[in-house]
PQR file of N, CA, C, O and H, with PARSE charges and radii, in Angstrom:
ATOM      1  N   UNK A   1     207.127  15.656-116.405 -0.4000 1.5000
ATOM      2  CA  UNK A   1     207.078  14.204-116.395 -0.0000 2.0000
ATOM      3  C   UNK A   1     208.050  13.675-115.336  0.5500 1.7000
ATOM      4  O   UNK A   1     209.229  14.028-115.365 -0.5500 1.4000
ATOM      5  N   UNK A   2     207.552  12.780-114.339 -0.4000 1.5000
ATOM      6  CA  UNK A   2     208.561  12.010-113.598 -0.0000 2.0000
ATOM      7  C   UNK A   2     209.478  11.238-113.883  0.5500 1.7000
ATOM      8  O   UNK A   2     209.078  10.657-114.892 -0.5500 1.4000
ATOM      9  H   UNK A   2     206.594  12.493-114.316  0.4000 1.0000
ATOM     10  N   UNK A   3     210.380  10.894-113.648 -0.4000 1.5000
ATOM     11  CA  UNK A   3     211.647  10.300-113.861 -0.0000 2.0000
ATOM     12  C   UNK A   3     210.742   8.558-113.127  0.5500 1.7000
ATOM     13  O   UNK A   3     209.935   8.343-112.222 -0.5500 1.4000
ATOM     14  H   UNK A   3     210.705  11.366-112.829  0.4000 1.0000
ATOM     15  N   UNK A   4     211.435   7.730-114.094 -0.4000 1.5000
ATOM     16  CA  UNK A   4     210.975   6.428-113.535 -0.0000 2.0000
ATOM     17  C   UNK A   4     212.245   5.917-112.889  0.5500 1.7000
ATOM     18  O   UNK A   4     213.357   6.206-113.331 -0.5500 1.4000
ATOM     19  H   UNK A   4     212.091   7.904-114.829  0.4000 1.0000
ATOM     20  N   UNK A   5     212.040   5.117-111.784 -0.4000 1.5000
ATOM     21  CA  UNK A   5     212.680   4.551-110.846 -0.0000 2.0000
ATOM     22  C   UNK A   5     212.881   2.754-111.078  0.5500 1.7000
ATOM     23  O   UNK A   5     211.892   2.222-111.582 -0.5500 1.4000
ATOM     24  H   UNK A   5     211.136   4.883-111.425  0.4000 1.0000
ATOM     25  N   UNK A   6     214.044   1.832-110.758 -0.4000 1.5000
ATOM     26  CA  UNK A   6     213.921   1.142-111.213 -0.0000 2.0000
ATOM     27  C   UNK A   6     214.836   0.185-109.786  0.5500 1.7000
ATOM     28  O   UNK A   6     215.946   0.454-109.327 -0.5500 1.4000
ATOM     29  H   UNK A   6     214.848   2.264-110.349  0.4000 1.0000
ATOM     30  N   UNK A   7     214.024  -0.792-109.427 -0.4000 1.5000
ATOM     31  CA  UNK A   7     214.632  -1.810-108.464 -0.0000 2.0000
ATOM     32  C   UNK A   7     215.647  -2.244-108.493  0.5500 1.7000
ATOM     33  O   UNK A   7     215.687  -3.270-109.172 -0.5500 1.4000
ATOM     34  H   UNK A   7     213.122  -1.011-109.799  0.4000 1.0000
ATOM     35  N   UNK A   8     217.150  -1.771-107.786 -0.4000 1.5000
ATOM     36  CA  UNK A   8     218.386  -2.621-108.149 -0.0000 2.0000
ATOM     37  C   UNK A   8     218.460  -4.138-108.087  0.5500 1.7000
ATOM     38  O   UNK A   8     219.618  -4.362-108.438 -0.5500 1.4000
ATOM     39  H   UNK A   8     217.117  -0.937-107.234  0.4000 1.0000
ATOM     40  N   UNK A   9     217.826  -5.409-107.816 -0.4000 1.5000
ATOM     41  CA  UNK A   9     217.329  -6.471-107.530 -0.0000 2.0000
ATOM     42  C   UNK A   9     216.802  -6.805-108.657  0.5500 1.7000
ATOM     43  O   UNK A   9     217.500  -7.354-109.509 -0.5500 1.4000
ATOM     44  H   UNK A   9     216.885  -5.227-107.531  0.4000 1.0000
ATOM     45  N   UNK A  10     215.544  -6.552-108.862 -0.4000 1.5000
ATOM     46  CA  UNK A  10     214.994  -7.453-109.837 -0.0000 2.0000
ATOM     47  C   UNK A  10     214.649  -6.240-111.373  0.5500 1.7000
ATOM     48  O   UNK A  10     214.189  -6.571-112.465 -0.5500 1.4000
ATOM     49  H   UNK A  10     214.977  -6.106-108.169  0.4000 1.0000
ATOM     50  N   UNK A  11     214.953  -5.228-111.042 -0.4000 1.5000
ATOM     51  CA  UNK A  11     215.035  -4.565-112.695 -0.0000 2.0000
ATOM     52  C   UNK A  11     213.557  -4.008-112.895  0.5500 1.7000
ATOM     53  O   UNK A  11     213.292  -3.520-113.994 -0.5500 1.4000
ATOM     54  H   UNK A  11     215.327  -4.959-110.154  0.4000 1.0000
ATOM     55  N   UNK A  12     212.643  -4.045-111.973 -0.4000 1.5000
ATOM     56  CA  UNK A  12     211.395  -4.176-111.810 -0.0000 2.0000
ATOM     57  C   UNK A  12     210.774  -2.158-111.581  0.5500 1.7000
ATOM     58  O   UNK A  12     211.559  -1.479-110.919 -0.5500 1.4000
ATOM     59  H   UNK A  12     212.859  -4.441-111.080  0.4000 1.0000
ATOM     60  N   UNK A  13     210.018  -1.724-111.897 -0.4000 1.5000
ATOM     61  CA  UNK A  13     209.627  -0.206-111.744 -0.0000 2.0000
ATOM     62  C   UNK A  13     209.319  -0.264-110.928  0.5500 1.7000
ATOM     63  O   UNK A  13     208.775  -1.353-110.744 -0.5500 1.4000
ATOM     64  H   UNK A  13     209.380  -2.276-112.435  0.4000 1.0000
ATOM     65  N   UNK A  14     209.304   0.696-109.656 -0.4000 1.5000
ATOM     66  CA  UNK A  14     209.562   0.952-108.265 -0.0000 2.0000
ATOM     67  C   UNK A  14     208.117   1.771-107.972  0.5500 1.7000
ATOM     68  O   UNK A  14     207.507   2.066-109.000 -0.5500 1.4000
ATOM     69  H   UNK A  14     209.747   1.580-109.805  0.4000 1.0000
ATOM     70  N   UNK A  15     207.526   2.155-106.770 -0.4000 1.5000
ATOM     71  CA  UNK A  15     206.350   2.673-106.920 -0.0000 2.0000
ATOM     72  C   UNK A  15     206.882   3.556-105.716  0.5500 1.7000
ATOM     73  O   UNK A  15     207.579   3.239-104.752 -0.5500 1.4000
ATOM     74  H   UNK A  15     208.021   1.915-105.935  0.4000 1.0000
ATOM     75  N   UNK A  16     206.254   4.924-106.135 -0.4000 1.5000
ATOM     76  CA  UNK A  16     207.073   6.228-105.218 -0.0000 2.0000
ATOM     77  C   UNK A  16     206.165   6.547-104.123  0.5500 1.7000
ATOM     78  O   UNK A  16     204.943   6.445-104.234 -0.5500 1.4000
ATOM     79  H   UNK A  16     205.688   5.182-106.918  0.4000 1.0000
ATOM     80  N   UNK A  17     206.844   6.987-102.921 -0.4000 1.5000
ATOM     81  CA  UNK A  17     205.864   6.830-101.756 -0.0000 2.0000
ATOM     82  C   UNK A  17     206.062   7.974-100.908  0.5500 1.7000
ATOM     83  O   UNK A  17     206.724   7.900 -99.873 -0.5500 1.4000
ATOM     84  H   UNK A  17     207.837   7.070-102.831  0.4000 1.0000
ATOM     85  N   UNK A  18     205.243   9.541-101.507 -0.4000 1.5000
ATOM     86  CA  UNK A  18     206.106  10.726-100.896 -0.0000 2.0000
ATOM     87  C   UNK A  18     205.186  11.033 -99.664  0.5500 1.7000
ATOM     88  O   UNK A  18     204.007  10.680 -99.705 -0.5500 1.4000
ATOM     89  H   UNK A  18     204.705   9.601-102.348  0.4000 1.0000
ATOM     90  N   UNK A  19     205.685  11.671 -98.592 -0.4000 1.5000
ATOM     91  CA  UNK A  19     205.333  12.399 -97.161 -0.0000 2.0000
ATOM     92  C   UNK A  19     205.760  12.981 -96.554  0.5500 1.7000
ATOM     93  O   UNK A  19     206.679  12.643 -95.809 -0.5500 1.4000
ATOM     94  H   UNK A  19     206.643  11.958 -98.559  0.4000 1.0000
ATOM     95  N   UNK A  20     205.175  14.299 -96.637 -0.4000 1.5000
ATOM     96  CA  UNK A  20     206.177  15.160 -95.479 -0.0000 2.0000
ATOM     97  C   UNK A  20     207.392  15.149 -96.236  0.5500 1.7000
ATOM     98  O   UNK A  20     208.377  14.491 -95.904 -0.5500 1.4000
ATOM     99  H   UNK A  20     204.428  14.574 -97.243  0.4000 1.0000
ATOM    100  N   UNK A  21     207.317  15.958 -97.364 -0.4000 1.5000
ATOM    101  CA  UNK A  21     208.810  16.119 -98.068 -0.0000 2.0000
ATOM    102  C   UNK A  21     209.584  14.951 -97.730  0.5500 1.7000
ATOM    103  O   UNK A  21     210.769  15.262 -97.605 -0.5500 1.4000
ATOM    104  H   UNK A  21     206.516  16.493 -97.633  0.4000 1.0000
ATOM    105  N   UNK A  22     209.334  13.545 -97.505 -0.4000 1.5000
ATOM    106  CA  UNK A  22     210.208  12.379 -97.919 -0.0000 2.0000
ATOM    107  C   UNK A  22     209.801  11.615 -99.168  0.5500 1.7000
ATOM    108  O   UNK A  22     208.617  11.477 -99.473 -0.5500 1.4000
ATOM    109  H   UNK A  22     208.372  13.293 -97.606  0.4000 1.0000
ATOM    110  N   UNK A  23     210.575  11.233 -99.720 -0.4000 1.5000
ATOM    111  CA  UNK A  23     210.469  10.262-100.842 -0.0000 2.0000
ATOM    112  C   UNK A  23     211.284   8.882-100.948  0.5500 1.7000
ATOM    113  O   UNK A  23     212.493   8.665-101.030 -0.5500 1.4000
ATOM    114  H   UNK A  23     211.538  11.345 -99.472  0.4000 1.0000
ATOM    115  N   UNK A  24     210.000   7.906-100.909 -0.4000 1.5000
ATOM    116  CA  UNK A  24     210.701   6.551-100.291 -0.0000 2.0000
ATOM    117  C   UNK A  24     210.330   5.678-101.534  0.5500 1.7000
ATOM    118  O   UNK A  24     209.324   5.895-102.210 -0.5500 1.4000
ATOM    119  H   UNK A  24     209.018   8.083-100.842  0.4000 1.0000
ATOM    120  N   UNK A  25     211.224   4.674-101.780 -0.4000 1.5000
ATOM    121  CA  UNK A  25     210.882   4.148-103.348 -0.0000 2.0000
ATOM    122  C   UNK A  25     210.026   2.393-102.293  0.5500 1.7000
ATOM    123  O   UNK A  25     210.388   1.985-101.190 -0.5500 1.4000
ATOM    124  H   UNK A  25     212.041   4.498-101.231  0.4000 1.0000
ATOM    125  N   UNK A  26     209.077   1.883-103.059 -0.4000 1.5000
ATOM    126  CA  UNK A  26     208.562   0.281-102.782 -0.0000 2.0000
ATOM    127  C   UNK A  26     208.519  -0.195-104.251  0.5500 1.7000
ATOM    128  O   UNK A  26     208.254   0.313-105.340 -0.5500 1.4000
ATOM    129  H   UNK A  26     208.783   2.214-103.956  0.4000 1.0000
ATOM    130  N   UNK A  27     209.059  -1.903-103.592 -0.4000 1.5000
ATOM    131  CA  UNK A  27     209.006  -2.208-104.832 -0.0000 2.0000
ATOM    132  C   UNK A  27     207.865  -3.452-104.719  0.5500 1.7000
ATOM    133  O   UNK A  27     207.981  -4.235-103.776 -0.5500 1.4000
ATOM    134  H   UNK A  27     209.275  -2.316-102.708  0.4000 1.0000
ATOM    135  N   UNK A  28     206.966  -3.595-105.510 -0.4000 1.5000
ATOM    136  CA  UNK A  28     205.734  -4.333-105.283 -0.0000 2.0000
ATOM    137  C   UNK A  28     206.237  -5.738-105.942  0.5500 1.7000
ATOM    138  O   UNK A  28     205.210  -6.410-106.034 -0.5500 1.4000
ATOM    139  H   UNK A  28     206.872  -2.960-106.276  0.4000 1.0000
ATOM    140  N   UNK A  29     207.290  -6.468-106.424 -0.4000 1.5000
ATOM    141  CA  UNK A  29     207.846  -7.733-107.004 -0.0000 2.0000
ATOM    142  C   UNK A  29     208.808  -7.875-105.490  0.5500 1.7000
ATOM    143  O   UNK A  29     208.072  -8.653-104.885 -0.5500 1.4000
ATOM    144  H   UNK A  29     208.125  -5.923-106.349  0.4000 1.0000
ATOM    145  N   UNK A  30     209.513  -7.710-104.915 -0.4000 1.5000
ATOM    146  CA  UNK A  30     210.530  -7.547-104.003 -0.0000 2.0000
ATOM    147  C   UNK A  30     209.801  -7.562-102.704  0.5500 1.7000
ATOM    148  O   UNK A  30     210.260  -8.184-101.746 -0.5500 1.4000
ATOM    149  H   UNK A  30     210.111  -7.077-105.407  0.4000 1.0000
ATOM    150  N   UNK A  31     208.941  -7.052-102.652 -0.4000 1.5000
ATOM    151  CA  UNK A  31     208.208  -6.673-101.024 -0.0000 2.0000
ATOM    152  C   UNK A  31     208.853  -5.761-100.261  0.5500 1.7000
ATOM    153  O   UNK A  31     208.452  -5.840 -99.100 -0.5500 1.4000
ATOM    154  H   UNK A  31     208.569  -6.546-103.430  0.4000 1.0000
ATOM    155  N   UNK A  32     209.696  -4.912-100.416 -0.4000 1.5000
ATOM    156  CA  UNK A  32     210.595  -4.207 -99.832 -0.0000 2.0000
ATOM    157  C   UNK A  32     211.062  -2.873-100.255  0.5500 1.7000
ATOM    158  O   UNK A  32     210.967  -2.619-101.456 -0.5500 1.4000
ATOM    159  H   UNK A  32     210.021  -4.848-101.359  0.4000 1.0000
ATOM    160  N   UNK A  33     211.558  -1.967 -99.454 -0.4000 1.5000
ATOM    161  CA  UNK A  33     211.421  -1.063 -99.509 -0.0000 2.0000
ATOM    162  C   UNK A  33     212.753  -0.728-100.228  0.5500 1.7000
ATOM    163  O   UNK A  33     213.572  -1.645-100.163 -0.5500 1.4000
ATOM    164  H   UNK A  33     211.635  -2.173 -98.478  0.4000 1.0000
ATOM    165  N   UNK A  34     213.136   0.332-100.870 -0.4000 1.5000
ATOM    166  CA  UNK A  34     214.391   0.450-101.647 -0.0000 2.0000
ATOM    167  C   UNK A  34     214.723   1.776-101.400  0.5500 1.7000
ATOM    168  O   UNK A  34     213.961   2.740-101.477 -0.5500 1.4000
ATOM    169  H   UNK A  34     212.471   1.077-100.922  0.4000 1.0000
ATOM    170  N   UNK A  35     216.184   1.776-101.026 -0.4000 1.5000
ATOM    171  CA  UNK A  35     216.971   3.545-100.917 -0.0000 2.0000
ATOM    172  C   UNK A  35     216.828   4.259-101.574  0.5500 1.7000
ATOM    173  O   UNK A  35     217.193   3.734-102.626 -0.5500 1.4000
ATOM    174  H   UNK A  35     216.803   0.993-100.964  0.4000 1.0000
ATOM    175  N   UNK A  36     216.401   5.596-101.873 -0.4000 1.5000
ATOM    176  CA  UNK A  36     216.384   6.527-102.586 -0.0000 2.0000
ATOM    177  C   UNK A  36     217.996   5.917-103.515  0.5500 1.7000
ATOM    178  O   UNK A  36     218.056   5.200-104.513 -0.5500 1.4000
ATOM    179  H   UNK A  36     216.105   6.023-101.019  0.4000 1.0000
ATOM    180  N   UNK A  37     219.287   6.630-102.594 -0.4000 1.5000
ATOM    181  CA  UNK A  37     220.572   6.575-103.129 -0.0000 2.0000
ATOM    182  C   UNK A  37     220.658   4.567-104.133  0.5500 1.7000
ATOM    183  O   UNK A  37     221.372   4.344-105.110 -0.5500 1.4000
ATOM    184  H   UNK A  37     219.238   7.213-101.783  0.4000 1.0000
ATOM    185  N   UNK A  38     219.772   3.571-103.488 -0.4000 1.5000
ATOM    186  CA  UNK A  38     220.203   2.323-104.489 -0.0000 2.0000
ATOM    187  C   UNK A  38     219.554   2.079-106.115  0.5500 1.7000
ATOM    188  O   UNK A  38     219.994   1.328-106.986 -0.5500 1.4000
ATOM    189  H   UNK A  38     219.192   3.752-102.694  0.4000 1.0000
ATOM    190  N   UNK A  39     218.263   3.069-106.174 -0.4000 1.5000
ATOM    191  CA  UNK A  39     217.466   2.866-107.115 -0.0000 2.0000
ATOM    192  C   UNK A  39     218.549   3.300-108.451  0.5500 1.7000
ATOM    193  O   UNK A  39     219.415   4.175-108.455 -0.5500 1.4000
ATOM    194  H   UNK A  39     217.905   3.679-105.467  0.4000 1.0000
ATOM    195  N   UNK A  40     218.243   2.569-109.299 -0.4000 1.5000
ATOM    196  CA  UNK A  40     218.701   2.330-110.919 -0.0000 2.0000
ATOM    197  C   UNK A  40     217.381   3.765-111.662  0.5500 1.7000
ATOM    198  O   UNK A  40     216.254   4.105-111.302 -0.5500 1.4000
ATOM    199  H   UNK A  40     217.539   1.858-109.296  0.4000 1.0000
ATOM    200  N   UNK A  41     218.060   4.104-112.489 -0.4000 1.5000
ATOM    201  CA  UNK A  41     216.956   5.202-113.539 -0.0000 2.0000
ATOM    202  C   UNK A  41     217.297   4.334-114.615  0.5500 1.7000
ATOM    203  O   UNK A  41     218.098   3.406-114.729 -0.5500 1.4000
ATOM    204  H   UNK A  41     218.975   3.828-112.782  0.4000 1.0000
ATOM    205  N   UNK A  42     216.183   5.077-115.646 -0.4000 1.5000
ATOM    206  CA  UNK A  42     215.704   4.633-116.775 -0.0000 2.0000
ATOM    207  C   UNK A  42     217.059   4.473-117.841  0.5500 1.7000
ATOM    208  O   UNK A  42     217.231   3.442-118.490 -0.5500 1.4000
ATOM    209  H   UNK A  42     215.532   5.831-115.554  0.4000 1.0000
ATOM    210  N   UNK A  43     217.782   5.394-117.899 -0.4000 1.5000
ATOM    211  CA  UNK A  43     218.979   4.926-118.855 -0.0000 2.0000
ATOM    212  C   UNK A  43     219.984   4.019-118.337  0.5500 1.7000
ATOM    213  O   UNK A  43     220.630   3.434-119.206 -0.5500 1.4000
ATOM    214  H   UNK A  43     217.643   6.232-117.372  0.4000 1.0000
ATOM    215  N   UNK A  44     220.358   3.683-116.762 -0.4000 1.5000
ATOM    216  CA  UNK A  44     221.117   2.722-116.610 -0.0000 2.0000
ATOM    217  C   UNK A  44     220.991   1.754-116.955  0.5500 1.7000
ATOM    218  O   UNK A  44     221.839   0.925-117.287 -0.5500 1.4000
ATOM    219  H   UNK A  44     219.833   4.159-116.056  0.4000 1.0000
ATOM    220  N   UNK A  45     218.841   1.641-116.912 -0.4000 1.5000
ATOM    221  CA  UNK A  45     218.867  -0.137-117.005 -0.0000 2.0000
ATOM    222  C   UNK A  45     218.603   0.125-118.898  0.5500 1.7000
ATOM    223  O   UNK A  45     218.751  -0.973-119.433 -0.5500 1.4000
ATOM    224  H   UNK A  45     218.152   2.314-116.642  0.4000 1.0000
ATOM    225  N   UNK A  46     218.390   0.835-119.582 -0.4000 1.5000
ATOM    226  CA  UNK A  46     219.012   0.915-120.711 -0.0000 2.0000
ATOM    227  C   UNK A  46     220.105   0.478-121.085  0.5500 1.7000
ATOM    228  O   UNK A  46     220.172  -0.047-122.196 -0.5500 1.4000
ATOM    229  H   UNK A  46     218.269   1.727-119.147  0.4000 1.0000
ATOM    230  N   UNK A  47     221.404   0.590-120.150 -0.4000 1.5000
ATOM    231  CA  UNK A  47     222.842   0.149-120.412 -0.0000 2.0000
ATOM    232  C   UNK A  47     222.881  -1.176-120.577  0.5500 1.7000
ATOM    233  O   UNK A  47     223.193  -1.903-121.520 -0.5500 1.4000
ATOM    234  H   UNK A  47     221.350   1.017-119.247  0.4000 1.0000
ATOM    235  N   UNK A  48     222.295  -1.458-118.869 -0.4000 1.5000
ATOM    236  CA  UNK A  48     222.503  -2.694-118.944 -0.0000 2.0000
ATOM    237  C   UNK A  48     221.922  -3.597-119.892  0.5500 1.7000
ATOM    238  O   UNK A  48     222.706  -4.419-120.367 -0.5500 1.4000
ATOM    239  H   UNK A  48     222.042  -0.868-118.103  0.4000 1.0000
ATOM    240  N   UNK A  49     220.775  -3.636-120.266 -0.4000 1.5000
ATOM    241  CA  UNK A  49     220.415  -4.557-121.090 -0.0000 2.0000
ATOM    242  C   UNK A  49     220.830  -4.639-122.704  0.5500 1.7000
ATOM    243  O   UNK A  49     220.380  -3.879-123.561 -0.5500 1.4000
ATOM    244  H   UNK A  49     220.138  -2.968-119.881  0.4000 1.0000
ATOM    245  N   UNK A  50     221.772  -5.708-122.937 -0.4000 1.5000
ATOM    246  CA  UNK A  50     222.126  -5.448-124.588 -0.0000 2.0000
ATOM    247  C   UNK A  50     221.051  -5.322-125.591  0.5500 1.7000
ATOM    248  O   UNK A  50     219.939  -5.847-125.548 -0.5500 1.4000
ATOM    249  H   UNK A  50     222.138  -6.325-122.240  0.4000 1.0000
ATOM    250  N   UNK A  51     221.426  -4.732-126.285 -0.4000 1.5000
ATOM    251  CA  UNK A  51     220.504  -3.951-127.385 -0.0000 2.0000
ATOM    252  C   UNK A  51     220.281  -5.172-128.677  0.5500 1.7000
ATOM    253  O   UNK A  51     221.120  -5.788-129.335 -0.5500 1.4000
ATOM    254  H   UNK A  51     222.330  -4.305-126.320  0.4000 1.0000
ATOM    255  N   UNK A  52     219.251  -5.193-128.692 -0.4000 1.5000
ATOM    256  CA  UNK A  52     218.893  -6.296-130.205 -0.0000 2.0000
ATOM    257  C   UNK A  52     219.306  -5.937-131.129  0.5500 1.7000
ATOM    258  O   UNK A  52     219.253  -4.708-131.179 -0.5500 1.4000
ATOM    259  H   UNK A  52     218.570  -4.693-128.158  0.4000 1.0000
ATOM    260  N   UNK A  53     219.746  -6.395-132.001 -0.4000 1.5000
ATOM    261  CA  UNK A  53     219.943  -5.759-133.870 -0.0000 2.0000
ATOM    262  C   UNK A  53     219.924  -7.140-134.453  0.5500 1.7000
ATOM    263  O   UNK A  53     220.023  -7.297-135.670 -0.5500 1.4000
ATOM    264  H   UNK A  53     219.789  -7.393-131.960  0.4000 1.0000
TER
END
């Protein structure tokens, strides 16, 4: 299973764009292309968002 990728900007799931052994993240809310090294994973934006109870 792939690891989901997550837009540092808008919090938004990133769409993966591989070639020639590169892997480039787009983000389709943003219009723009995002760093491998800036993208957020699935448990950070877990952190960030406070938890309901």
């Amino acid at each position: 299973m792939k690891e989901k990728a997550y837009c540092p900007t808008c919090k938004k799931e990133l769409e993966l764009i591989a070639a020639c052994g590169a892997a480039n993240y787009f983000c389709n809310y943003c219009k723009k292309l995002v760093s491998s090294k800036s993208i957020l994973k699935e448990e950070e934006i877990q952190e960030e968002s406070p938890k309901e109870q």
